[in-house]
C-alpha positions in Angstrom: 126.9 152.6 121.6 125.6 151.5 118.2 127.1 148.7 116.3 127.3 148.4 112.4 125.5 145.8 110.8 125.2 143.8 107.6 121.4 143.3 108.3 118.7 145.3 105.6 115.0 145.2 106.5 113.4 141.4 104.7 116.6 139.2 105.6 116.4 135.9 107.2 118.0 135.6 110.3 119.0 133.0 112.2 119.4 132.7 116.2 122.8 131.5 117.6 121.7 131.9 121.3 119.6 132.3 124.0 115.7 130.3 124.1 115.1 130.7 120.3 118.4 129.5 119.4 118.2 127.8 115.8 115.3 129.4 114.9 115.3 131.3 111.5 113.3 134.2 111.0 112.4 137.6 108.8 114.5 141.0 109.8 111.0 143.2 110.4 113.1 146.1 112.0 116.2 147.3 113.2 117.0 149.2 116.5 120.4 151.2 115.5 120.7 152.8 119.1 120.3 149.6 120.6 122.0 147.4 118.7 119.0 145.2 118.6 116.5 143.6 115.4 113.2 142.1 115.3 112.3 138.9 113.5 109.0 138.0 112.3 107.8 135.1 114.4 110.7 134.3 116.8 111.1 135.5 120.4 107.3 135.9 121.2 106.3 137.5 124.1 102.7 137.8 126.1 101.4 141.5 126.5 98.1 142.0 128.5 96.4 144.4 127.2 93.0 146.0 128.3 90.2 146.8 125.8 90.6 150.6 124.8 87.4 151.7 122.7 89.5 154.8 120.8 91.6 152.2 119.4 89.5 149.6 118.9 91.1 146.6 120.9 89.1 144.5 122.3 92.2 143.9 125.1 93.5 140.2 126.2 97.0 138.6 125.8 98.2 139.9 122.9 101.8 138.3 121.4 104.3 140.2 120.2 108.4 139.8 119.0 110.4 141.1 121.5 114.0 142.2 119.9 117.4 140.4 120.3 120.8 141.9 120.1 122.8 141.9 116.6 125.1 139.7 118.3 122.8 136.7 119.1 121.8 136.3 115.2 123.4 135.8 111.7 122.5 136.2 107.7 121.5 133.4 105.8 122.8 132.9 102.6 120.1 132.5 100.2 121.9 130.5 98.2 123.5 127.8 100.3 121.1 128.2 102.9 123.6 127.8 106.0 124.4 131.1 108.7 127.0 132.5 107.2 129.6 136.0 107.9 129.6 138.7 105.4 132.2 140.7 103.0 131.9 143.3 100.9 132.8 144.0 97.9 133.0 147.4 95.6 131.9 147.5 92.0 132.9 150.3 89.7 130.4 153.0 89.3 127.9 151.7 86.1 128.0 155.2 84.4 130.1 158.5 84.7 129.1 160.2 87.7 127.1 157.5 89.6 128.5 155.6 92.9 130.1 152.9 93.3 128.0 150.0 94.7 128.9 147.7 97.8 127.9 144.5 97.9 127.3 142.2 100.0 129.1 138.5 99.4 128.5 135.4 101.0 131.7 134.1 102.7 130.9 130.4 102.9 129.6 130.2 99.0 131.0 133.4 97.5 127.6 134.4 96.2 125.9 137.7 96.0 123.7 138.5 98.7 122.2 141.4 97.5 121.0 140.4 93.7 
């Protein structure tokens, strides 16, 4: 089951639980079927890898971010800076013919997320 998120690729997210809790980091990618996102420097894990001469690794403990669940991390408002929920909001078309655009608004601050 896939859940709907507010989150778009370049975000900062921040960890409400689990070991990284409080730790802020960069959405790098999103696992719709899972439910689950990758940050940029937060949940680290250590892969052993051997050395594979096709793809030029030289093997060892590599570190990599391991995902979290949607539900473990929040948006940060860029301008107040604080974890914050999100609303929408639906401006008029800018021409004849175009599509409306949806917003997203901060609900702590009321600012624009998106601009």
């Amino acid at each position: 089951m896939t859940q709907k998120t507010d989150f778009k690729t370049g975000d900062r997210l921040y960890v409400l639980a689990g070991p990284n809790k409080a730790k802020i980091g960069i959405l790098k990618r999103f696992i719709p079927r899972k439910s689950q996102v990758i940050l940029e420097g937060v949940n680290l894990r250590v892969r052993h890898v051997k050395p594979n001469p096709n793809l030029n690794e030289t093997g060892g403990r590599l570190k990599r971010e391991a995902p979290l669940h949607i539900s473990n991390v929040a948006l940060v408002c860029p301008k107040c800076a604080d974890p914050t929920w999100v609303r929408h909001e639906i401006l008029p078309p800018s021409e004849p013919g175009a599509r409306p655009r949806k917003l997203r608004i901060c609900k702590r601050c009321q600012a624009r997320i998106d601009e």
